[in-house]
N, C-alpha and C positions, 0 to 999 in steps of 0.2 A: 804630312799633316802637322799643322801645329800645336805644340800642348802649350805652349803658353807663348800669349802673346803681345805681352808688355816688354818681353825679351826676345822676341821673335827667334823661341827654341822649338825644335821640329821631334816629333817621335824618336826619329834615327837617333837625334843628339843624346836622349835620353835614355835609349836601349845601347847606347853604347859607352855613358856612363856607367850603366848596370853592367856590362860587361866588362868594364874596367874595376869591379871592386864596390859600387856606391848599393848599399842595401836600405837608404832610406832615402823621405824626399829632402831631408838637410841635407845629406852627403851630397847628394845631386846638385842641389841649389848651389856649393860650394863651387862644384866646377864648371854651370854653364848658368848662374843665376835665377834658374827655373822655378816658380813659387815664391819668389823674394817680394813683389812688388805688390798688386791687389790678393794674391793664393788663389784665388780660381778655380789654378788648373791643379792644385797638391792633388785632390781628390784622383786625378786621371795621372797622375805622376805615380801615385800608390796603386791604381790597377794597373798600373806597366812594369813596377817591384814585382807584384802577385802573377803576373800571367808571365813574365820571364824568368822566372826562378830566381827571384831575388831570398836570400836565406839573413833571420837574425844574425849569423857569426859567419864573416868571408874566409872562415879557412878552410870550410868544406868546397867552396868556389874555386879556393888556391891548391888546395888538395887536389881536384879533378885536375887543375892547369898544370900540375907539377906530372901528372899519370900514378899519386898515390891512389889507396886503396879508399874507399869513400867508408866510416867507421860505423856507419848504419848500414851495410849492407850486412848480411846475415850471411851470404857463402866466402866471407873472408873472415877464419876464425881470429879473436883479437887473442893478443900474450894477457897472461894471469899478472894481476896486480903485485907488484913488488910485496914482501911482505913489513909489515909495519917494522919500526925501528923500537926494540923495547924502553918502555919509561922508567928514568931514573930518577929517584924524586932528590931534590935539591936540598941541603942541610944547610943554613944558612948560622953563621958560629960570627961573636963577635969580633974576631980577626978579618972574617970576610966583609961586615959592615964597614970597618974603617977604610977599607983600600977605595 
């Protein structure tokens, strides 16, 4: 079927931009033109982001593709945050001004 058709771009093209990485309907547009011309179709370009697992940040996308651990799941504990680095506060002396 087609989602838009001033560019005669088809569902398929569009579920497999999302597959390749595109999480919005710009990104999309960029690599089959889809939504550029009258927008029409953004509308149904954005319910094909939302009903295939299009996510705000593609590293949880590239995470799954790589076989890492997904960092929202809750049965894989994360490591404890490094611990901060202490502050040293700076003395700033008229020798340092000149340099």
């Amino acid at each position: 079927m087609y989602v838009c058709m001033c560019h005669a771009v088809t569902e398929d093209q569009v579920k497999k931009a999302i597959d390749g990485g595109a999480n919005t309907p710009r990104q999309i547009a960029k690599g089959c033109r889809a939504g550029t011309d009258c927008g029409s179709c953004v509308r149904r370009i954005q319910a094909l982001l939302g009903e295939h697992g299009a996510r705000p940040c593609p590293t949880a996308r590239l995470a799954a593709k790589l076989g890492l651990a997904d960092p929202e799941d809750p049965a894989v504990p994360s490591a404890p945050a490094p611990e901060a680095a202490p502050v040293v506060p700076l003395r700033v002396t008229r020798a340092n001004r000149a340099a």
